[in-house]
C-alpha positions in Angstrom: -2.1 -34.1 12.6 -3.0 -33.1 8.9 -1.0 -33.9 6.3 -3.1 -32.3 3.5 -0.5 -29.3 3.8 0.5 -27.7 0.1 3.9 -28.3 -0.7 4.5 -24.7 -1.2 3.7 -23.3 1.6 6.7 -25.3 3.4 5.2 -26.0 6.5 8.2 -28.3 7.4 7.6 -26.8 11.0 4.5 -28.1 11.7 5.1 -31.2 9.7 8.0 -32.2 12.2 5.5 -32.4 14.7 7.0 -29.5 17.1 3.7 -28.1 17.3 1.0 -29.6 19.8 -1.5 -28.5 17.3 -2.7 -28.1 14.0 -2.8 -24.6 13.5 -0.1 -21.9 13.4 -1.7 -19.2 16.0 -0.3 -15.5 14.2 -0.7 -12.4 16.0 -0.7 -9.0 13.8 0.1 -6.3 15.7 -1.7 -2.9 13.3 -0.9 0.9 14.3 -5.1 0.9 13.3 -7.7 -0.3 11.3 -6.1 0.0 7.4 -8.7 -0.6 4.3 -5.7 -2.5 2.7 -5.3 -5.2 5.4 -8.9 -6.2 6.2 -9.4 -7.8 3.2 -6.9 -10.1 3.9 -7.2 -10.9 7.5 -11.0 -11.6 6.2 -9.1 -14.5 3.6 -7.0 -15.6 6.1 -9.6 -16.8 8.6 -10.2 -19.0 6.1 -6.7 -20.9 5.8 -7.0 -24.3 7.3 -3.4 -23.9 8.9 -3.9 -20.3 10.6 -5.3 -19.0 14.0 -4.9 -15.7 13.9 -6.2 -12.4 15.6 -5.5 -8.8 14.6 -4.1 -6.3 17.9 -4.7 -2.6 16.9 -3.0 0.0 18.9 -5.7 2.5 17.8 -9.0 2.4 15.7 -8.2 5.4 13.7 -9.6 4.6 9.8 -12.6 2.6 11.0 -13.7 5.7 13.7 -14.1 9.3 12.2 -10.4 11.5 13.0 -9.0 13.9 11.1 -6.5 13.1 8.2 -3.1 14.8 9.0 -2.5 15.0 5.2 -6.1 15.4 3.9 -6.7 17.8 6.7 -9.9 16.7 6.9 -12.1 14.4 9.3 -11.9 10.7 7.2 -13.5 7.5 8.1 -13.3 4.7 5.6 -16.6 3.9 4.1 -15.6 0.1 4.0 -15.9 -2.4 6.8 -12.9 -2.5 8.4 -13.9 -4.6 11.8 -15.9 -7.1 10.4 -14.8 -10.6 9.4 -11.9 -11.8 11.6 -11.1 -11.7 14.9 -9.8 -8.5 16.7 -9.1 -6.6 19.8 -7.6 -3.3 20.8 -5.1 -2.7 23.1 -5.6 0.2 25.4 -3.2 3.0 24.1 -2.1 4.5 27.1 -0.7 7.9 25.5 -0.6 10.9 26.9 -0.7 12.4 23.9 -2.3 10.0 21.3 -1.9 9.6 17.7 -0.3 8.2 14.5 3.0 10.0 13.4 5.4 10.1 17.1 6.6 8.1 19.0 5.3 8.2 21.9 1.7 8.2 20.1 1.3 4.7 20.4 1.9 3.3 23.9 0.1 0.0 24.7 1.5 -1.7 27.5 -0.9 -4.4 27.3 0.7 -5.6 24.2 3.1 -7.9 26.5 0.5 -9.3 28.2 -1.4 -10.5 25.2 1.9 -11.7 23.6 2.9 -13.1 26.4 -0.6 -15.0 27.6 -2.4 -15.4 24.1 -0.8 -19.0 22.9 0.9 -17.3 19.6 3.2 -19.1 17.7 4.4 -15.9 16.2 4.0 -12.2 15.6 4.0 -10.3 12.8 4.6 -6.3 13.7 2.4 -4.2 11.1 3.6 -1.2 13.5 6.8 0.3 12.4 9.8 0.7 14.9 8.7 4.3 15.1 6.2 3.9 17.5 6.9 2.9 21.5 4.6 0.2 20.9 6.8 -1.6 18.3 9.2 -2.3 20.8 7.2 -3.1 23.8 5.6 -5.9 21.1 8.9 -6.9 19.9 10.6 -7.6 23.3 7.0 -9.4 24.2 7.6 -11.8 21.4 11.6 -12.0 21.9 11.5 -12.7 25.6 8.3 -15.3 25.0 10.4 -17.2 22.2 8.0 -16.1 20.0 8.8 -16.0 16.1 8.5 -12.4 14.8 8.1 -11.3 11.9 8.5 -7.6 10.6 9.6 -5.5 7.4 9.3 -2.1 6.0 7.4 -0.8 2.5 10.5 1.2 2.2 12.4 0.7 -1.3 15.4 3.4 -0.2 17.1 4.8 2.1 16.5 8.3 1.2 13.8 10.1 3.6 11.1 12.2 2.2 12.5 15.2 3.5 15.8 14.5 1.9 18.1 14.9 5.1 21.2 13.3 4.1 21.6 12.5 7.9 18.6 10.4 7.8 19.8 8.3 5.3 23.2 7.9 7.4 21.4 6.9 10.1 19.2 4.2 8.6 22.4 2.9 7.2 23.7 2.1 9.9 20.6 1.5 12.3 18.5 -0.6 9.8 21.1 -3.8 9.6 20.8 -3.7 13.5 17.0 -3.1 13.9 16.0 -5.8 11.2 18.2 -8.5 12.4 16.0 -8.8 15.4 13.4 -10.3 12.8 13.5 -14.0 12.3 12.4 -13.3 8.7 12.2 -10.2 7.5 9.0 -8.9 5.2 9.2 -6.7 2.4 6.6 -5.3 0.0 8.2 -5.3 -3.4 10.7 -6.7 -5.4 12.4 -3.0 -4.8 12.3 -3.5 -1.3 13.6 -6.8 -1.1 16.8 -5.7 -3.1 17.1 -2.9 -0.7 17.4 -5.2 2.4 19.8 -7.4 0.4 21.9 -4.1 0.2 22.3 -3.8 3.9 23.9 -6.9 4.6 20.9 -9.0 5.5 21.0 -12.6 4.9 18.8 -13.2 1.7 17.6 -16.4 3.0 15.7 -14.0 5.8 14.1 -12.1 3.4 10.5 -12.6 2.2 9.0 -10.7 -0.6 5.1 -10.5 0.2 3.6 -8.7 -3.0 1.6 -5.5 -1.9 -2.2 -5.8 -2.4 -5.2 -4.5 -2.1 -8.8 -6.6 -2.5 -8.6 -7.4 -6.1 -11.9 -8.9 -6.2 -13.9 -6.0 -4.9 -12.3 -3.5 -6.9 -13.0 -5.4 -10.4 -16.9 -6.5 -9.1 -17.1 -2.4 -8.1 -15.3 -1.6 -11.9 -17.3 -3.7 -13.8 -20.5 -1.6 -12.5 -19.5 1.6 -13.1 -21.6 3.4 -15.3 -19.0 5.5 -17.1 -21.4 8.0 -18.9 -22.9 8.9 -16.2 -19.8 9.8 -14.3 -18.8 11.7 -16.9 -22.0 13.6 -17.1 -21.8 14.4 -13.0 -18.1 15.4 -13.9 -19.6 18.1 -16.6 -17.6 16.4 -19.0 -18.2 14.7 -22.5 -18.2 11.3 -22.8 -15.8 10.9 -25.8 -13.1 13.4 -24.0 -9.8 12.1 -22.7 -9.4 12.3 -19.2 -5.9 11.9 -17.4 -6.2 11.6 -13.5 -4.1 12.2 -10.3 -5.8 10.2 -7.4 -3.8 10.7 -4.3 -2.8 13.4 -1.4 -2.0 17.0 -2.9 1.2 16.7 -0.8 4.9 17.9 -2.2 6.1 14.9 -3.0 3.4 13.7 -4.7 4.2 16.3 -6.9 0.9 17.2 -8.7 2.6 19.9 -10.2 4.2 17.8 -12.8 1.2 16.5 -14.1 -0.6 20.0 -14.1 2.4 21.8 -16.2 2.4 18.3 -17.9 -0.5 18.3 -19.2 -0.8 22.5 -20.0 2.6 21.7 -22.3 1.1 18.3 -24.3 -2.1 20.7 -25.4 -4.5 18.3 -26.4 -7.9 19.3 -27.4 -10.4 18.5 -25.6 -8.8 16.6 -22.5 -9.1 17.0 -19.0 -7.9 16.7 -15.9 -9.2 15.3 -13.1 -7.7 15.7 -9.0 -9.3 13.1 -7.0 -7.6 14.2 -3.3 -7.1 16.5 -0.8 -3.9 18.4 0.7 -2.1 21.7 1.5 -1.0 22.3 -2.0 -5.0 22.3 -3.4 -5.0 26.2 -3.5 -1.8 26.1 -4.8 -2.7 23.5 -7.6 -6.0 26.0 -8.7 -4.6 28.9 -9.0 -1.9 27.8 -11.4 -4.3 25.7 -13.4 -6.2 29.3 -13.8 -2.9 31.0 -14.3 -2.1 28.5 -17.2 -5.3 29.2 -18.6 -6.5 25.8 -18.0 -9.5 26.6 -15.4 -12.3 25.1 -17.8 -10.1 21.6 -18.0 -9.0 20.9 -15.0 -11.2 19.5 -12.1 -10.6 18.9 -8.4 -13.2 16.2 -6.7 -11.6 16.6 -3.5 -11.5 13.6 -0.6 -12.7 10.2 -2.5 -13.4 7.5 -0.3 -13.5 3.9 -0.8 -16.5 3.6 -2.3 -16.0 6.7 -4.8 -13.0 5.1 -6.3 -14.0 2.7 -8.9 -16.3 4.8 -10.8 -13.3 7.4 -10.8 -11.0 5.3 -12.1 -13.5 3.9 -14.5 -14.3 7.1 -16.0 -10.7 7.8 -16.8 -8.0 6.6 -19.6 -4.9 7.4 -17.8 -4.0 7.5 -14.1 -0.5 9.4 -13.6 1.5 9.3 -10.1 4.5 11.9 -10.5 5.7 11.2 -6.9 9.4 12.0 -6.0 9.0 9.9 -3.1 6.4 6.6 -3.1 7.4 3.2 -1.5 4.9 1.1 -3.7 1.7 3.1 -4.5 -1.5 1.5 -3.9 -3.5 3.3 -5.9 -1.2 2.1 -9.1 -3.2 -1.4 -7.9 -6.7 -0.1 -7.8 -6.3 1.7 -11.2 -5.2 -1.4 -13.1 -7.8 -3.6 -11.8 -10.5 -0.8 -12.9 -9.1 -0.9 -16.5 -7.3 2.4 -16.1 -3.4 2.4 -17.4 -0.9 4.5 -15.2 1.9 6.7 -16.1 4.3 6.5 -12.9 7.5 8.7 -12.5 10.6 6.0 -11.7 10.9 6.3 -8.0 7.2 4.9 -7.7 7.9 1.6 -6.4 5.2 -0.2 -7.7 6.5 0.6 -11.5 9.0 -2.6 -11.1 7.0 -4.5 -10.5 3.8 -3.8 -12.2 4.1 -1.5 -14.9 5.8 -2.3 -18.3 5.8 0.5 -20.2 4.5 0.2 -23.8 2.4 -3.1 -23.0 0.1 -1.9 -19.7 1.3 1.8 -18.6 4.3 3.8 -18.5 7.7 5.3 -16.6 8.9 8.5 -16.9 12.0 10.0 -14.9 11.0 12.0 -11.9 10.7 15.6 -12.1 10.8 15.3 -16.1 8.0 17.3 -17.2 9.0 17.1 -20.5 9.2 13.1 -20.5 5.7 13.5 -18.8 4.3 16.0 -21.5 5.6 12.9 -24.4 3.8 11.0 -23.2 0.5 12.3 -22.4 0.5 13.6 -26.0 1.4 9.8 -27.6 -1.2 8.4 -24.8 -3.8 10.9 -25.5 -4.0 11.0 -29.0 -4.8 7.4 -28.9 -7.4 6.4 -27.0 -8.1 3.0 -28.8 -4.5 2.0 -27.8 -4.9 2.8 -24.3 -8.0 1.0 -23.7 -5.6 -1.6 -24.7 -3.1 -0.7 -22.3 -6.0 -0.9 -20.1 -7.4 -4.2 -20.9 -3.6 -5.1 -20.0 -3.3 -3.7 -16.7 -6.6 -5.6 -15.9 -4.4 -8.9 -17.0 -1.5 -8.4 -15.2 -2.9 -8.3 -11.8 -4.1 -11.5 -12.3 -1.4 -12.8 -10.8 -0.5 -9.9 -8.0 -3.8 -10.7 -5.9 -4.7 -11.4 -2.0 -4.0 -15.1 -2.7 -0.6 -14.3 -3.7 0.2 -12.0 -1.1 -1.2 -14.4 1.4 0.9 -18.1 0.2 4.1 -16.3 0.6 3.4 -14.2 4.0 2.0 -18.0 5.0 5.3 -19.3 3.6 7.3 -16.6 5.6 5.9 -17.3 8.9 6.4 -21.1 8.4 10.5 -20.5 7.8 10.4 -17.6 10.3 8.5 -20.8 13.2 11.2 -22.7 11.9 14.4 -20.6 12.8 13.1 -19.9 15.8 13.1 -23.6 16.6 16.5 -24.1 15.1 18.1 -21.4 17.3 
């Protein structure tokens, strides 16, 4: 057996020879193909103590379907099949799709659990699909370790039903118990679990990624000028941007009466995303008398991304409601500083206001307005701020993400063993 194992990732487990061989064998159960996790199951192939095999219940993201919330037909323009090993379970649905429960039903999960050799499971499905559980008693009643989370940071739903949040009070504690080790994907997240009751020595804090290296390669060949041109816009403009779903609690709203109320000459503002609220979102930008400086790109795909990040100096998020916020990630590696409201989740732990971005209090359009006029009228500073993001996600990268979820499944082998 190898005993070239890093110290950190803690692989007492294997090192206690209860394994017949050298390699921990990982199942990840996906609802579908997601552009986020490719990238690392891609890494992971590499790790000299992993076998592992993505399951996906469905290959929505990597086939053409149509968005829910974009409302319009999206494939990723990314490989998101290429790289690792895969399958896909048959979902058996009778009426199939992401978003209900019964949307997701593939009874062939227990046989792969059951038959495939895995030392453990991770569950990238969410307990609101059927198939979540039919993986989870696969793994329990095989004496498999499993491994789930949640990139929840509260227990307040979207919709804020109060009787939601009751109900996850009280369900949650019962529901992640049934974990080994429990993942979360921020620091916010973590403390929420602790909250709960859940044993903090259960709780891993995985840091939520995306490719770091392909967005700053993609960044670094953006030809901003030339962006700017296609845009119709001038090249020493300032140009604030909101790059995600025109959904409610998003709340692009903010940022549009935002940035009518800071009145700086000669900025604009850019929409990069679709959603129910577009026609909404146009006709008040022409009501406020704002038609000429304010732009909506629509659906951006993968590919589109850098260069739109690129050719902006501030990237704002207003949401009322956002776990973590990916697209706070892609803007800081593209050099791009971000202006997040405080119940973005990735604002803990990536933003520090003053030094690489900014945090505003939710629904505070004034707050919002401050700061865009500060930010704005100093563009010299926030290339600065920029420069800063760029640094700080030095050290919130795949390779990170991946020692502690490695780390994680070694503790999570080892309970299992202890029990």
């Amino acid at each position: 057996m190898s005993r070239d194992l890093p110290p950190v990732l803690g692989f007492a487990w294997l090192e206690r020879g209860k394994l017949k061989r050298e390699k921990l064998r990982i199942s990840f159960v996906s609802t579908h193909a997601v552009q986020y996790l490719s990238p690392i199951l891609q890494r992971m192939v590499k790790h000299p103590q992993l076998d592992i095999q993505a399951a996906y219940c469905s290959l929505q993201g990597a086939q053409p379907g149509v968005d829910p919330d974009f409302g319009i037909e999206v494939a990723w323009d990314i490989p998101l099949l290429e790289g690792y090993p895969w399958v896909q379970v048959p979902n058996l649905s009778w009426c199939p799709g992401l978003g209900r429960f019964w949307g997701l039903f593939n009874p062939g999960l227990w046989t792969l659990i059951r038959t495939g050799g895995f030392d453990a499971v991770v569950l990238f499905t969410g307990y609101r699909y059927a198939s979540f559980w039919i993986a989870l008693a696969a793994a329990k009643f095989s004496g498999k370790a499993v491994l789930f989370g949640t990139d929840a940071t509260e227990l307040t739903a979207r919709d804020g039903r109060g009787w939601k949040s009751a109900f996850k009070r009280w369900f949650w504690p019962a529901i992640f118990r049934q974990a080994d080790v429990i993942i979360t994907l921020s620091t916010r997240g973590a403390a929420m679990m602790r909250t709960l009751g859940l044993p903090a020595e259960r709780i891993a804090m995985t840091p939520y990624v995306v490719d770091n290296d392909w967005w700053s390669e993609r960044a670094a060949k953006v030809d901003r000028a030339a962006v700017r041109r296609a845009w119709g816009v001038p090249e020493d403009a300032v140009v604030v941007l909101f790059c995600a779903k025109l959904q409610p609690w998003k709340r692009p709203q903010d940022l549009l009466r935002a940035f009518a109320a800071a009145r700086i000459p000669g900025a604009y503002l850019m929409f990069a995303g679709e959603g129910p609220l577009r026609a909404e979102l146009e006709a008040e930008a022409h009501s406020l008398g704002l038609g000429n400086q304010v732009r909506f790109l629509g659906f951006a795909n993968q590919t589109q991304l850098p260069e739109i990040y690129r050719a902006s100096d501030l990237m704002v998020l207003p949401s009322e409601y956002e776990p973590f916020g990916l697209v706070v990630n892609e803007a800081m590696l593209c050099g791009c500083p971000v202006a997040v409201s405080d119940r973005v989740g990735a604002g803990d732990d990536l933003v520090s206001p003053g030094q690489n971005g900014f945090v505003f209090p939710v629904g505070d359009i004034a707050a919002l307005a401050d700061i865009l006029r500060t930010a704005l009228s100093a563009p010299a500073h926030l290339r600065e701020l920029g420069d800063a993001a760029r640094h700080r996600m030095l050290t919130w990268a795949p390779t990170d993400y991946i020692d502690a979820l490695v780390r994680a499944i070694a503790l999570a082998c080892e309970l299992k063993d202890a029990n």
